[in-house]
C-alpha positions in Angstrom: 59.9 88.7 29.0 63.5 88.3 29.2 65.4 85.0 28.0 65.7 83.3 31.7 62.0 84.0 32.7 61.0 82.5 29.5 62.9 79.2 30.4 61.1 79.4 33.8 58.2 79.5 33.1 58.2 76.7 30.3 60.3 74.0 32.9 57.2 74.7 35.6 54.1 74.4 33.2 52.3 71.9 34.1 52.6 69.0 31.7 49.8 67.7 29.5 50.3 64.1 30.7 50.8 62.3 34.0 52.1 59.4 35.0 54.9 57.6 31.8 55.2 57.3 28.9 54.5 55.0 26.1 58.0 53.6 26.1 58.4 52.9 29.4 54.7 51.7 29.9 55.6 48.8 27.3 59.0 48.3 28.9 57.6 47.4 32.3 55.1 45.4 30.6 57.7 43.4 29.3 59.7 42.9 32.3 56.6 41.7 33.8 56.8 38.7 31.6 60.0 38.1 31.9 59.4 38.3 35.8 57.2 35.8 36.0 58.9 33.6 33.3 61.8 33.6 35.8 59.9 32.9 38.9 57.6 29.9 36.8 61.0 28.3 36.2 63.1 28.8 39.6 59.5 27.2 40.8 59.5 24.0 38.7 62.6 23.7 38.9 64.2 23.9 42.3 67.7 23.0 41.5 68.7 25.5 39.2 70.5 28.5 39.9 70.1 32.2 38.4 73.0 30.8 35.5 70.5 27.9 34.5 67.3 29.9 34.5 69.3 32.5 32.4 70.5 30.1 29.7 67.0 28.1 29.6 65.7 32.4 28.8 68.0 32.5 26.4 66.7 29.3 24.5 63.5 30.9 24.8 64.5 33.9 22.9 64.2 36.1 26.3 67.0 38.5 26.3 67.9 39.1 29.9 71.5 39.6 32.1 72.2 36.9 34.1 72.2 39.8 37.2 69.0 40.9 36.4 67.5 37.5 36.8 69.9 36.8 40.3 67.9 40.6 41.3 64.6 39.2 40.1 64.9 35.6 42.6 66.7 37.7 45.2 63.7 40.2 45.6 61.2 36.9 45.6 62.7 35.7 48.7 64.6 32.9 46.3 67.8 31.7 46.8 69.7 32.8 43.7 72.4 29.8 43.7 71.2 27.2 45.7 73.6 25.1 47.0 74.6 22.0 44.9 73.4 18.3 46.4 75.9 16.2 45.7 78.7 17.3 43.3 80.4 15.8 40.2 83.9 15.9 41.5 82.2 14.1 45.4 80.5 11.2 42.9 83.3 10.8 40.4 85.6 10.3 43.7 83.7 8.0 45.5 83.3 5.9 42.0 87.1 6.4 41.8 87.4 5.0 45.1 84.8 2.0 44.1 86.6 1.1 41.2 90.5 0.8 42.9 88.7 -1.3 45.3 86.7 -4.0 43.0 90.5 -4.1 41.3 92.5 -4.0 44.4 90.7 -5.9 47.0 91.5 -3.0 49.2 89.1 -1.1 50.7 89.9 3.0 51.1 87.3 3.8 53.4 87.6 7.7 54.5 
């Protein structure tokens, strides 16, 4: 049997398992978790974005990129970033404007 037909042959046995391997059995059991630790906390908490969720993880001791938990809400139907309700630069204007006001005895309404 020449060199070539030897290679053949031993890339088109039939392999003595199916399906994966060990490794990547455990992997996906892992992500698993971590899927449904990110879904538990986008649920309870409906404010945070895929940043927030990350960092909260992180305290956890779940190593996971912040894109990979954006892909994880993304393919729930989730709104990765939802979008902010009121903001600290709106508030800390309108107090702004409250405080000249109370000093001023002018009123700035917009």
């Amino acid at each position: 049997m020449l060199r070539h037909q030897l290679a053949v042959a031993l890339r088109e046995r039939p392999r003595a398992h199916s399906g994966l391997t060990w490794p990547v059995r455990a992997w996906l059991a892992l992500l698993a978790g971590t899927v449904s630790a990110v879904l538990r906390l986008a649920w309870e908490n409906e404010s945070w974005g895929y940043r927030r969720i990350h960092g909260e993880l992180a305290v956890l001791g779940i190593m996971v990129a912040p894109s990979t938990v954006w892909q994880i809400l993304k393919d729930a139907g989730i709104s990765p970033a939802p979008a902010p309700r009121c903001g600290v630069a709106s508030s800390s204007r309108s107090a702004a404007r409250r405080w000249i006001a109370s000093r001023t005895g002018v009123a700035d309404t917009p």
